[in-house]
VODREN-333988 format. One line per 2 residues: number of its first residue (from 1); for each residue x, y, z of C-alpha. Coordinates in Angstrom, 1 decimal, padded with zeros to 4 digits. Each point is the difference from the previous one (the first is absolute). Example, Ala and Ser with C-alpha at 12.3 -4.5 7.8 and 13.67 -1.06 7.14 Angstrom:
# VODREN-333988
1) 012.3,-004.5,007.8 ~ 001.4,003.4,-000.7;
***
This chain:
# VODREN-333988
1) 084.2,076.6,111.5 ~ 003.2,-001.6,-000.9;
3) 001.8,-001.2,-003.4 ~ -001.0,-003.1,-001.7;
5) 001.8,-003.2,001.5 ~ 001.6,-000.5,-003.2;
7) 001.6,003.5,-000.2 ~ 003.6,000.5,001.7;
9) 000.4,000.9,003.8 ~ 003.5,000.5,-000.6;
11) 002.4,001.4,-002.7 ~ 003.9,-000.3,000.2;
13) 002.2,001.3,-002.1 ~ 003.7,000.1,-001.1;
15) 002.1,003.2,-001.4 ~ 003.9,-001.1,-000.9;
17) 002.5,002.1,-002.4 ~ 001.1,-002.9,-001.9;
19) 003.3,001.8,-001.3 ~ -000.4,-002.0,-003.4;
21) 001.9,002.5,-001.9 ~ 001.1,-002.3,-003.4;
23) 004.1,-000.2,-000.3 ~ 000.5,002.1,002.8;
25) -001.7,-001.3,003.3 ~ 002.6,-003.3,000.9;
27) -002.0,-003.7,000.0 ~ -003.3,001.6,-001.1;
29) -001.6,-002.7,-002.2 ~ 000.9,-002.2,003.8;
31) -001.6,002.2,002.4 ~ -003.1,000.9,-001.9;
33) -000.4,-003.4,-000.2 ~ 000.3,-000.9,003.4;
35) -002.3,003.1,000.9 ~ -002.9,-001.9,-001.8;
37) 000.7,-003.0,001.7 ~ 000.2,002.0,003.1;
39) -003.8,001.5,-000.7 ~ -001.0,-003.0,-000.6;
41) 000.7,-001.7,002.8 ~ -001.1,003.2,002.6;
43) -001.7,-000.2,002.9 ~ -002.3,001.7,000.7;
45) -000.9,-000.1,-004.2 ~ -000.1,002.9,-001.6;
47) -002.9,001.4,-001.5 ~ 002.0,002.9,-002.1;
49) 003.6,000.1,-000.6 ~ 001.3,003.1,-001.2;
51) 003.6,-000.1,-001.6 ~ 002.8,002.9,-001.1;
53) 002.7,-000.2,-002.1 ~ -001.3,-003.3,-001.8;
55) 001.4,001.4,-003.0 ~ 000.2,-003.3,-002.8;
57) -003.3,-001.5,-001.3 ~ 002.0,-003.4,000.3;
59) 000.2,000.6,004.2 ~ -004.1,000.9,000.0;
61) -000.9,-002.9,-001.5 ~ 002.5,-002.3,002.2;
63) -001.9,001.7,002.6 ~ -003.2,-000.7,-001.5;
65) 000.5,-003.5,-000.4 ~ 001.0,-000.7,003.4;
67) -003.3,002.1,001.7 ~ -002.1,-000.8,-002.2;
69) -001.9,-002.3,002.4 ~ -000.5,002.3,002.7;
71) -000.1,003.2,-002.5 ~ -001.3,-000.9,-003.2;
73) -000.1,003.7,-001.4 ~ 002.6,001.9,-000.4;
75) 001.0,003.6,-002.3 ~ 003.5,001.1,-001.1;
77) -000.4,003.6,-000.6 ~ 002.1,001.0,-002.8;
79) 001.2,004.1,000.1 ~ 003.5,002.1,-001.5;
81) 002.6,-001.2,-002.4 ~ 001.1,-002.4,002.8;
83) -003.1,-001.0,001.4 ~ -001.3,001.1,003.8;
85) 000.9,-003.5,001.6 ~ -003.6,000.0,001.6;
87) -002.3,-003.1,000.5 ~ -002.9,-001.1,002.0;
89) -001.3,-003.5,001.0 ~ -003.5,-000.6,001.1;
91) -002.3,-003.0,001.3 ~ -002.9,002.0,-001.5;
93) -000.4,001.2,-003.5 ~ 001.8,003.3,-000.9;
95) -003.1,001.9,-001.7 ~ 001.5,003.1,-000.7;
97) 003.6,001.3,-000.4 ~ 001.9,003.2,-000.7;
99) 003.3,001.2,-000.4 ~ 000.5,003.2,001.5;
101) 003.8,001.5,-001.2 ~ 000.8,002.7,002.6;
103) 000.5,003.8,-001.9 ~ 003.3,000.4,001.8;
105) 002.4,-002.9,000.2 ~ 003.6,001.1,-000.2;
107) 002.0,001.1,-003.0 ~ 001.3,-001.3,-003.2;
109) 003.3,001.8,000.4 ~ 000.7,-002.3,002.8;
111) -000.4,-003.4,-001.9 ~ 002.9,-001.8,002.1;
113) -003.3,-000.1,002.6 ~ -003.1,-001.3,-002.3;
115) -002.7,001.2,002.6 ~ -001.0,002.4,-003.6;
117) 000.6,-002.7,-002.5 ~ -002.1,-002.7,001.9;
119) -003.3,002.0,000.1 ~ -000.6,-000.4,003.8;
121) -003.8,000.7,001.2 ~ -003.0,-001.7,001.4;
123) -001.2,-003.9,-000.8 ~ -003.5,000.3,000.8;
125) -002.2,-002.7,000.4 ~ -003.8,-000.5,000.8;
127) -000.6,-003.3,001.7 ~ -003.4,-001.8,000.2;
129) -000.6,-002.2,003.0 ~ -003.9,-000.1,000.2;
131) -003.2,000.7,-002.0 ~ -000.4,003.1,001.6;
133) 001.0,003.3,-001.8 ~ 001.8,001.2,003.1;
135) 001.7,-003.1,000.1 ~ 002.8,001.6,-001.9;
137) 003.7,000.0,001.7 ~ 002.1,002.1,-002.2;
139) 003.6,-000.5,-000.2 ~ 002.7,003.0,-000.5;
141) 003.4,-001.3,-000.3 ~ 003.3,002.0,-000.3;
143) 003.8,000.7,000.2 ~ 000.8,003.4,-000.2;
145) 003.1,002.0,-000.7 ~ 002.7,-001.6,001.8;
147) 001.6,003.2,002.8 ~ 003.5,000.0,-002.0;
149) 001.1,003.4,002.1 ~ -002.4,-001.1,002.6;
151) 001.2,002.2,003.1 ~ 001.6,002.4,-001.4;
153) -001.4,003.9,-000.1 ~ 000.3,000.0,-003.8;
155) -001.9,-003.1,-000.8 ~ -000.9,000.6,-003.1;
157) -002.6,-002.7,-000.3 ~ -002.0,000.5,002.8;
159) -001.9,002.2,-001.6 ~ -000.9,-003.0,-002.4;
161) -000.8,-002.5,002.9 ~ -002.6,003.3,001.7;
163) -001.7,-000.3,-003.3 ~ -000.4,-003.7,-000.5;
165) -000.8,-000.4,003.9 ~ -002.9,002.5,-001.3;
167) -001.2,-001.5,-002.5 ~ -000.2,-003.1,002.3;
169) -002.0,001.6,002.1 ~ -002.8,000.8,-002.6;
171) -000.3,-003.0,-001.5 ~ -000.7,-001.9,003.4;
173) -002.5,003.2,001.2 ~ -001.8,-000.8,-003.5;
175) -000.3,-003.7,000.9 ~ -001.0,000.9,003.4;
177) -003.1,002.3,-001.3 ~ -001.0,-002.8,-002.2;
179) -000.7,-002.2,003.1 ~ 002.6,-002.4,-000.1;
181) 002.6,-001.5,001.6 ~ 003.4,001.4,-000.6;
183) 003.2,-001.7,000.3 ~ 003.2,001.9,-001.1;
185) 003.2,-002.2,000.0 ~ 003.5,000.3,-001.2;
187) 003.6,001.8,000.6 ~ -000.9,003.5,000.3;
189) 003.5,001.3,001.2 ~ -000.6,001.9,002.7;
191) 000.1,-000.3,003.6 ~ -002.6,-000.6,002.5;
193) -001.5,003.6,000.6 ~ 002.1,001.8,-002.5;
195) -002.1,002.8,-002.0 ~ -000.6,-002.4,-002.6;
197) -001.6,-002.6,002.4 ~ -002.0,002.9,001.7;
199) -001.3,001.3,-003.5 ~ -001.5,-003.7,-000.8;
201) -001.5,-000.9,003.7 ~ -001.0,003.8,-000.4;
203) -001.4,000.6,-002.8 ~ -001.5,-003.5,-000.5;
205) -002.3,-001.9,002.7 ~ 002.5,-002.6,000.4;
207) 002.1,-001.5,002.5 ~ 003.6,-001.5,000.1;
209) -000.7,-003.3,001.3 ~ 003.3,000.2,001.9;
211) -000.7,002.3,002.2 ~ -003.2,-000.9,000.6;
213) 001.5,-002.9,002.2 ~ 003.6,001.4,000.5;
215) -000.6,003.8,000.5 ~ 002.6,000.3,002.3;
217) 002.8,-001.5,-002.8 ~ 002.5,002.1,-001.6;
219) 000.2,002.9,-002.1 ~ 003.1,-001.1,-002.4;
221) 003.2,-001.4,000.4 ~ 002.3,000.5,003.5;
223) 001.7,003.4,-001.0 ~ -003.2,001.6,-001.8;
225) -000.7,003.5,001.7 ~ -003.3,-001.1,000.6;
227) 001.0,-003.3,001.8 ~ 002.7,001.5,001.9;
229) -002.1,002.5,000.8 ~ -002.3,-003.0,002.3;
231) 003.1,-000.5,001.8 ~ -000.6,-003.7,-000.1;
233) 003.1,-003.1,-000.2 ~ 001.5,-001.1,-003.4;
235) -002.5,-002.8,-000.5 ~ 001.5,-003.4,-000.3;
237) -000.5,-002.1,-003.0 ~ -003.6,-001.9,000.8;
239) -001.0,003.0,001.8 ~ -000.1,002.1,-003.1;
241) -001.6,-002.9,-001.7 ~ -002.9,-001.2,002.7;
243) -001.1,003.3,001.4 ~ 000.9,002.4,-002.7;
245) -000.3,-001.6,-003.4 ~ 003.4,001.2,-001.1;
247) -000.9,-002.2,-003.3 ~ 003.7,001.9,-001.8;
249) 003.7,000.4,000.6 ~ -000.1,-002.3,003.3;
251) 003.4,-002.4,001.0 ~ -002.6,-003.0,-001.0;
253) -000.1,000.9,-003.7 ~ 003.1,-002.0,-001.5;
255) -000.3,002.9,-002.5 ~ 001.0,002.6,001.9;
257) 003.2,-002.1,001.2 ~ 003.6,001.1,-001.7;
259) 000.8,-002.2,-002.9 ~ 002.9,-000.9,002.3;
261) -002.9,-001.5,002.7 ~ -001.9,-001.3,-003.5;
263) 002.3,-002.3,-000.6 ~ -000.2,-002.4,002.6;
265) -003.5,-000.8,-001.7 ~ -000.9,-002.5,-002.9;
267) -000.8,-003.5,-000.6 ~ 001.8,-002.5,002.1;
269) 000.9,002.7,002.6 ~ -001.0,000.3,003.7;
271) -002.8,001.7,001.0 ~ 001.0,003.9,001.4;
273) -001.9,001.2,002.7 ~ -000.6,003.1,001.5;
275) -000.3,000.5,003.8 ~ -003.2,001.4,000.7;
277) 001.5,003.0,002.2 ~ 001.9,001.4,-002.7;
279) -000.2,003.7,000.6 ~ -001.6,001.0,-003.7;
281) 000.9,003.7,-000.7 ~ -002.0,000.3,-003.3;
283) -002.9,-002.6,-000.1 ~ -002.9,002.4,-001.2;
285) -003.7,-000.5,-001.4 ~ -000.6,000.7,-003.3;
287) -002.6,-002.4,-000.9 ~ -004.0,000.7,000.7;
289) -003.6,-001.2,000.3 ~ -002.3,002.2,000.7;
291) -003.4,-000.7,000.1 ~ -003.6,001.6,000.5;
293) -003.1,-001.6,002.0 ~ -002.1,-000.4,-003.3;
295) -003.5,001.4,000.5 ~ -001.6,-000.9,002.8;
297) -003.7,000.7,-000.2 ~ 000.3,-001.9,-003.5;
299) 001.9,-002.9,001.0 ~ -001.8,-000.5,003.5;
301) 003.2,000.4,002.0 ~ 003.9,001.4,-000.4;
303) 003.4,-001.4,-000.8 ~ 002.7,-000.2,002.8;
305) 003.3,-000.6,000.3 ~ 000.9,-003.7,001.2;
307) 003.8,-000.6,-000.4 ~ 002.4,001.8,-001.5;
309) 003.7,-001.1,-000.5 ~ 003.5,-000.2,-001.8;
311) -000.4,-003.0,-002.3 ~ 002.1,-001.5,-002.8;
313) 003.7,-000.4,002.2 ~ 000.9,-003.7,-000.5;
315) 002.7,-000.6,-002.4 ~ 000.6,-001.8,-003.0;
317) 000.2,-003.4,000.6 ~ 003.2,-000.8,-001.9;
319) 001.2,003.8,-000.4 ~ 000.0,000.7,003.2;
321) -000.7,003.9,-000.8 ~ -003.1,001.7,000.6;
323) -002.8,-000.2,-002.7 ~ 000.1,003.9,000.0;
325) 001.7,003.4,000.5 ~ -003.1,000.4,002.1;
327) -002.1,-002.1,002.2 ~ -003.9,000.0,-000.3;
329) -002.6,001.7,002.2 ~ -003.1,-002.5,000.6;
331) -003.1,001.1,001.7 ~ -003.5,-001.7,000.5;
333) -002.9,002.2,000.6 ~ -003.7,-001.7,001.4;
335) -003.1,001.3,-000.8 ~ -002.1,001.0,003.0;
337) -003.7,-000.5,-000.4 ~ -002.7,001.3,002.0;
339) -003.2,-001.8,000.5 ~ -003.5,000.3,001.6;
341) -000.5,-000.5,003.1 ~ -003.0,-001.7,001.5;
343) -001.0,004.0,001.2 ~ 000.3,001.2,-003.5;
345) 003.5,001.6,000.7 ~ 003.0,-000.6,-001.8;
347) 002.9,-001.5,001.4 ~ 003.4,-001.5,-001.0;
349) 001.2,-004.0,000.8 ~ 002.2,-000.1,002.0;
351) 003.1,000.7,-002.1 ~ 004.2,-001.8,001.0;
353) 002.0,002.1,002.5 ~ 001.5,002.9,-002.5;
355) 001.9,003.5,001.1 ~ -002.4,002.9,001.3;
357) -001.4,002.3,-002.4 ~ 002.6,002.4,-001.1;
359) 000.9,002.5,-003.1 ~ 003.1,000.1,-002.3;
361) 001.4,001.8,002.9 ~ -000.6,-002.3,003.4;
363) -002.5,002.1,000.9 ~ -003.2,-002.0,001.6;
365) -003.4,001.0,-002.2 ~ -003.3,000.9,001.8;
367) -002.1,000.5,-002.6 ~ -002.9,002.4,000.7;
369) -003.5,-001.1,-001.1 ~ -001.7,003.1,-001.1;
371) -002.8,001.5,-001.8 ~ 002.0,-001.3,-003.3;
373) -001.6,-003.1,000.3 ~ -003.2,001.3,-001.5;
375) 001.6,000.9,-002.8 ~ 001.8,-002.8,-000.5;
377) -003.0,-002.8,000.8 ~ -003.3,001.7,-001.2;
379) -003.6,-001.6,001.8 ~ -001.2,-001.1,003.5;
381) 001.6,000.7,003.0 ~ 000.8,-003.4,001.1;
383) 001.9,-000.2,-003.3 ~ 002.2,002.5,001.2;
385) 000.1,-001.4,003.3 ~ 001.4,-003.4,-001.5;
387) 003.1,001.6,-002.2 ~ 000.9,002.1,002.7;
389) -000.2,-002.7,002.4 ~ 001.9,-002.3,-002.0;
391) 002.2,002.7,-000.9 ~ 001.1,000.4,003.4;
393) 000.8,-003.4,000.5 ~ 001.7,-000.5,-003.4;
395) 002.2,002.9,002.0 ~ 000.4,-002.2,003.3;
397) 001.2,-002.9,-001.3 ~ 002.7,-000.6,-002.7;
399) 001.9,002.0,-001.8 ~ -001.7,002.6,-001.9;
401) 001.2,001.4,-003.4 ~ -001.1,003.4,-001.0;
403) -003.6,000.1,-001.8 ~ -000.2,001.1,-003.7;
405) -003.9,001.0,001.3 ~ -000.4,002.6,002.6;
407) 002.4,002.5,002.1 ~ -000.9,-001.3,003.1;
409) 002.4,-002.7,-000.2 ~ 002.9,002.0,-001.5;
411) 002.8,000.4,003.0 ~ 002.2,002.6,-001.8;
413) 001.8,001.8,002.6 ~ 001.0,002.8,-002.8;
415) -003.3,000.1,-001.1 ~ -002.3,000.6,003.3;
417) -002.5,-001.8,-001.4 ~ -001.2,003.2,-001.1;
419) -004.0,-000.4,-000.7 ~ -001.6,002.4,-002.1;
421) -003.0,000.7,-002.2 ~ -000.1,001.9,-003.2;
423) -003.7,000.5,000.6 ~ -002.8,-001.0,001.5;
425) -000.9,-003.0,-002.5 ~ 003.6,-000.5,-001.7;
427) 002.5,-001.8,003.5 ~ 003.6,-001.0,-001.3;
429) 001.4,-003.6,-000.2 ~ 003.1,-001.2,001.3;
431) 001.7,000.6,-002.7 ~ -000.6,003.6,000.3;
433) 001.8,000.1,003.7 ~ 003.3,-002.2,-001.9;
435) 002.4,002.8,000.0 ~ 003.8,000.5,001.0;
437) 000.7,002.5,002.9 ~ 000.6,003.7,-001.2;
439) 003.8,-000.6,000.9 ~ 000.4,-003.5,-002.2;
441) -001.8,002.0,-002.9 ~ 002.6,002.9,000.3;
443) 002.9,-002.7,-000.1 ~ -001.7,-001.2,-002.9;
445) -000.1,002.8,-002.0 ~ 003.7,001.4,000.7;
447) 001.1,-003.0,-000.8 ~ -002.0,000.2,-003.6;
449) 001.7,003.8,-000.4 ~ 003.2,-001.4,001.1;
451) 000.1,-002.6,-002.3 ~ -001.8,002.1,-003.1;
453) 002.7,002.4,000.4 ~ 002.9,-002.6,-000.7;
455) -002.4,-001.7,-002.7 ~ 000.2,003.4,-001.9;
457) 003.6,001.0,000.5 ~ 000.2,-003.9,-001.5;
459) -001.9,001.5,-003.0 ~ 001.5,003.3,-000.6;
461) 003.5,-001.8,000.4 ~ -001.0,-002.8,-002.4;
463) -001.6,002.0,-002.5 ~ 002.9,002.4,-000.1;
465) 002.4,-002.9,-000.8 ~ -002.5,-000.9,-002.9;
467) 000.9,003.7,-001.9 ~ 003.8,-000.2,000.8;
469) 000.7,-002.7,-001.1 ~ -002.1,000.8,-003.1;
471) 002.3,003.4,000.0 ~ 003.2,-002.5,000.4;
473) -001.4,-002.4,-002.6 ~ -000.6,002.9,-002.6;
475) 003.7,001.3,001.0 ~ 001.7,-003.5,-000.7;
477) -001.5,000.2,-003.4 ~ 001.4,003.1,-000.8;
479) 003.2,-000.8,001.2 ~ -000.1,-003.2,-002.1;
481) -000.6,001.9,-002.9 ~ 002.8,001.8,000.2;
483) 002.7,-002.8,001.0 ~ -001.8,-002.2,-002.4;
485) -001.7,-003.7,001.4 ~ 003.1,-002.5,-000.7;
487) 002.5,002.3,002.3 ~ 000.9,-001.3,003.7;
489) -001.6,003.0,001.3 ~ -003.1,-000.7,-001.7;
491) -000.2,-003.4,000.6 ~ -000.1,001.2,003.8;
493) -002.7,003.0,-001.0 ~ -002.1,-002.3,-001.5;
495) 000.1,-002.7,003.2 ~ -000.5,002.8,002.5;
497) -002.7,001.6,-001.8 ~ -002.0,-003.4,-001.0;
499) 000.4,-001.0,003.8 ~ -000.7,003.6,001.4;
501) -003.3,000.4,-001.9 ~ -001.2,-003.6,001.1;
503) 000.9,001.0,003.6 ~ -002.2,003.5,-000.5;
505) -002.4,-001.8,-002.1 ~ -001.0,-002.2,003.2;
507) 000.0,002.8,002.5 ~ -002.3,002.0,-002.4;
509) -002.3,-002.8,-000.1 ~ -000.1,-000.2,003.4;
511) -000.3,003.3,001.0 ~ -003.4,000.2,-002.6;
513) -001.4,-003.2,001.1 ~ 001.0,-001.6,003.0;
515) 000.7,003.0,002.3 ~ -003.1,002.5,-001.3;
517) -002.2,-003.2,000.8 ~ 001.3,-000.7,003.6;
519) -000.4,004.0,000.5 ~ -003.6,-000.2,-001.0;
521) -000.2,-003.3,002.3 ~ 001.0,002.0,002.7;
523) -002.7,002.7,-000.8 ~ -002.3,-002.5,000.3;
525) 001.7,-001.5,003.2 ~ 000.1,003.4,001.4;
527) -003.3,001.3,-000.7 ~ -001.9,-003.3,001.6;
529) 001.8,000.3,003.3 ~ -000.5,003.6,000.2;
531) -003.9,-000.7,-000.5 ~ -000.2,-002.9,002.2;
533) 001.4,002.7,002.4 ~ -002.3,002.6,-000.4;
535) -003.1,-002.3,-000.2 ~ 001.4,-001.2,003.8;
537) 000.4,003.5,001.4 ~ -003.6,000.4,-000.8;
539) -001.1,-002.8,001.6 ~ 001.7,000.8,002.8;
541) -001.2,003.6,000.1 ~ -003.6,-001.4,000.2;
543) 000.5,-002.0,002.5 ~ 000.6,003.2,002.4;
545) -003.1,001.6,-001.0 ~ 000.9,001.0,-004.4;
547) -001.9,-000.8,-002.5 ~ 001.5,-002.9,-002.6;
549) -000.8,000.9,-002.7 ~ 000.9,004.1,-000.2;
551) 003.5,-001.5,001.6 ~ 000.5,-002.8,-002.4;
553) -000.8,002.0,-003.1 ~ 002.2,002.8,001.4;
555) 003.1,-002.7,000.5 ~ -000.3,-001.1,-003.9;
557) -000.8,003.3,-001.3 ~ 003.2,000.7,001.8;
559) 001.9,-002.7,-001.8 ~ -001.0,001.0,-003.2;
561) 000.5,003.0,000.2 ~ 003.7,-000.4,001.1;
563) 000.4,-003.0,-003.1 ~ -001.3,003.1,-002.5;
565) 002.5,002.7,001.1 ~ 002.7,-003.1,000.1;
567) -000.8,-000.6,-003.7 ~ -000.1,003.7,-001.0;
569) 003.7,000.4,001.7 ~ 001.2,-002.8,-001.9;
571) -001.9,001.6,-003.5;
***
């Protein structure tokens, strides 16, 4: 049936970490300014733009101004005591928008890092590019906590990344069940197929737009375990830029030069170049679109992935650095629409040369057309013989993204596509087969124990410090008494005291309200993956023969059962 000719056959968006950090980030008010010129000026132009770390209202409306031709609505979202340095551009009007703050995002005790103190979370923005109600694209864009230890065994924030990559992943399934499109951009600080990259393309029915086209590109930088582990060359400079969108930390980024190599820039100066086949030992990819297919029986067709590149990498023009500490990531996806054919059967147009069908993980899709179609497209037969038709060649040409609609076109190689039925009259959705393998949940959780079990030695240590130095405090006192207040000593007992109880004071505080809140976070945390995980076992179980809903109901009686003798150990 097709979209309307004045609807969009093509979306392309941008995702760039501006690093627009006010007196600290060198040349800001320069760059940021060139980056909306840059916009501006793109080709192919975008349709969305979604920026990080665009921190000042003065830099969002520079940007503003110089797209607002091309994207004449815009939102600064406004989250923490510093702000959560989030924005979106549109060509289309922005009819809805949200500020989702994630429940764990670092720690005030380390305030020399700000990822607390900023508010990070979620910008989330429905879109409106037709009359339809399903024409809807909604937006999610983020920058999550930043892998300070990343690496190291006692990273303690990766707990905190787990847990925002979760929330991630519920916001974009949420969009997915409400038929829309779904288009999740931003610096989400983790590597290509890291457990935080398999809970979101997991958990959600989403794909990373990378991969899609490159899913042969790397897993991380040259000396990663995971990388190494491929056995594959250092990749040279435009390698790690062309084939695997290495977007952060390559030799191209003047920002990652030695202020030594820095100085050679600046107005007046020579253009610095750097060879092309310069080995690049950390050039990684932190930065992310993934996107859904939108709903095809709705919208009469499916969204694909076109082009997909590094973007954002010239210079400034009288600078000579780079415009960021990161380069963007630009992708273009097309829709796909199937039409009648003159014997009643859908089929697709023929659509430009693209990559074959493949999942997050290379893996070429087959989807198999079953009996779910009757579900899925109630009436006469040769209805059904038209979606699946078209369905099948939606599957043989272009590149598919996975359907927010129906299971048979879910490729999850954790998963097994594993197709049950609770009964005879109640089948489950897609979203009921989303679910991380048993061995990902049981990462998942250890690493929630692991990490609750610091969080309350954090407590019992803080809260400790609160009634010694109220001990200490009361001691000084008496000791002042005693020497009297206009002595030398108790000039010093009056100092230690005053600063010893404002020390305590602050750790007491903490311990009652920062650190009991994150432990009850982690409850929460804890007890949704663990239910996630026992709803998938039963799933699984019926799929060899159980019954759904005995298992299910077994797997969260199970949970909350172990979540009541957990609180009655703690009583």
């Amino acid at each position: 049936m097709g979209p309307p000719e004045h609807l969009p056959t093509e979306i392309s968006v941008i995702t760039l970490n501006c690093w627009g950090l006010k007196y600290i980030s060198d040349l800001r008010r320069e760059r940021l300014t060139e980056i909306g010129r840059q916009i501006a000026i793109a080709d192919p132009q975008p349709h969305i733009v979604a920026l990080q770390e665009c921190w000042t209202q003065e830099d969002y409306r520079s940007i503003r101004r110089q797209t607002r031709f091309i994207l004449p609505y815009g939102k600064f979202y406004h989250s923490g005591a510093l702000g959560g340095g989030l924005a979106i551009f549109s060509k289309w009007p922005i009819q809805e928008s949200t500020m989702f703050r994630y429940p764990l995002n670092g720690r005030p005790t380390a305030f020399w890092r700000g990822d607390w103190f900023v508010g990070k979370g979620v910008a989330c923005a429905k879109i409106r590019f037709g009359p339809d109600p399903k024409h809807i694209i909604e937006v999610f864009n983020t920058h999550t906590h930043a892998p300070y230890e990343g690496g190291q065994p006692d990273d303690s924030y990766l707990c905190h990344r787990m847990a925002q990559a979760w929330e991630v992943s519920k916001l974009l399934r949420g969009a997915a069940e409400r038929g829309h499109l779904v288009l999740a951009l931003g610096d989400f600080n983790m590597i290509p197929l890291s457990l935080e990259h398999r809970i979101i393309t997991g958990l959600a029915p989403v794909s990373d737009t990378w991969r899609v086209l490159h899913p042969d590109s790397s897993l991380g930088p040259a000396g990663h375990p995971a990388e190494k582990a491929r056995n594959r060359p250092v990749p040279t400079a435009e390698f790690n830029l062309v084939e695997n969108g290495a977007a952060s930390d390559g030799p191209y980024n003047t920002w990652r030069w030695t202020p030594a190599q820095r100085k050679v820039l600046g107005p007046g100066k020579p253009e610095v170049t750097v060879s092309p086949d310069t080995p690049d030992h950390r050039g990684k990819r932190l930065d992310y679109v993934f996107a859904s297919t939108g709903e095809i029986p709705a919208l009469g067709g499916s969204w694909t992935v076109r082009r997909v590149k590094v973007g954002m990498t010239m210079r400034h023009p009288e600078l000579g650095c780079s415009l960021s500490d990161h380069f963007g990531v630009e992708a273009t996806l097309g829709f796909v629409p199937m039409h009648a054919s003159s014997n009643g059967v859908e089929s697709r147009e023929p659509a430009p040369a693209t990559a074959p069908v493949t999942s997050s993980t290379g893996k070429v899709i087959k989807p198999e057309l079953n009996s779910e179609i009757d579900t899925l497209i109630p009436g006469s037969a040769s209805n059904k013989e038209t979606y699946t038709a078209g369905l099948e060649d939606l599957f043989h040409n272009g590149t598919y993204l996975q359907s927010p609609t129906t299971s048979s076109f879910q490729d999850d190689s954790a998963s097994k596509k594993n197709r049950t039925s609770f009964d005879e009259n109640n089948r489950p959705t897609e979203q009921h087969l989303l679910r991380l393998p048993d061995a990902e949940s049981n990462e998942l959780l250890e690493l929630v124990r692991k990490y609750r079990a610091r969080e309350q030695a954090q407590l019992k240590y803080r809260a400790l410090h609160f009634w010694v130095a109220l001990l200490l405090t009361i001691a000084c006192l008496v000791g002042i008494w005693f020497v009297g207040s206009r002595t030398y000593v108790g000039f010093i007992l009056i100092l230690f005291s005053s600063l010893n109880l404002t020390a305590g004071t602050i750790d007491g505080l903490l311990a009652l309200l920062f650190f009991r809140g994150e432990l009850k976070t982690l409850k929460e945390f804890e007890w949704e993956v663990r239910s996630a995980k026992a709803f998938g076992e039963a799933i699984s179980a019926s799929a060899s023969g159980g019954r759904v809903i005995g298992g299910w109901l077994a797997g969260v009686a199970a949970v909350r059962l172990d979540d009541e003798d957990e609180e009655l150990n703690e009583d």
